[in-house]
N, C-alpha and C positions, 0 to 999 in steps of 0.2 A: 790925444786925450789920455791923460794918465789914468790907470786904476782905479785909484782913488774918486777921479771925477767921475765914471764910470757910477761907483758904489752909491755919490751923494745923489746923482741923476736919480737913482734908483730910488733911494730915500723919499726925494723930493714927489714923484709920481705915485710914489705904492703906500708911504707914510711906514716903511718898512725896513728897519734899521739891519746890516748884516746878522747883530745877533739874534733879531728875528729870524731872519732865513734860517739858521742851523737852528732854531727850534722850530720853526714850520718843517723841516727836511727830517728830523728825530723822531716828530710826532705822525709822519707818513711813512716813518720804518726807514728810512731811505740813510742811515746814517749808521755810521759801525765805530761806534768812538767818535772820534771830530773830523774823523772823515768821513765820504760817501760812501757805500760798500761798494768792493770791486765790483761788482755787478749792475753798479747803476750807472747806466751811460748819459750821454750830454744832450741827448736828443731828448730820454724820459723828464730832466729839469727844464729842458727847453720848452716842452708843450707842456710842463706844470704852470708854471711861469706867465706861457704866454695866453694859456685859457682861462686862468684863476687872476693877475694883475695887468695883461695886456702888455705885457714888455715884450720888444721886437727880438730878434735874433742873438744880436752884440749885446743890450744889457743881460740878457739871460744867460751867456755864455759866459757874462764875468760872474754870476752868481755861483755858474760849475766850478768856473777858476775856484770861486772861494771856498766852495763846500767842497771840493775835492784837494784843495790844499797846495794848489800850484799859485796861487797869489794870496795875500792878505791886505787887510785895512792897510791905508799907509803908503802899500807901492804905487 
């Protein structure tokens, strides 16, 4: 499954487009610029994620990719 399927999967379930993510992640502090701040690790997005939309492990993990800036829309 490519990235990108990954993102729409995500869409599709949460009604939650990426650039929502990086304003939901801005508006809980958790962003330093258009990235994550080094301080926020993968586990803290992981139970945001999976307590607040119900997304299992792997889509939440592509939402760190995106907010920490190791993947984007596209890939």
């Amino acid at each position: 499954m490519s990235f990108q399927a990954y993102l729409d999967t995500i869409e599709k379930k949460t009604g939650k487009s990426p650039d929502d993510f990086y304003r939901m992640a801005e508006e809980k502090g958790l962003m330093d610029g258009p990235l994550l701040k080094p301080a926020v690790k993968a586990d803290q997005i992981v139970s945001w994620l999976k307590a607040e939309f119900g997304l299992g492990h792997g889509h939440s993990m592509a939402i760190y990719a995106l907010l920490s800036g190791k993947k984007k829309p596209g890939d």
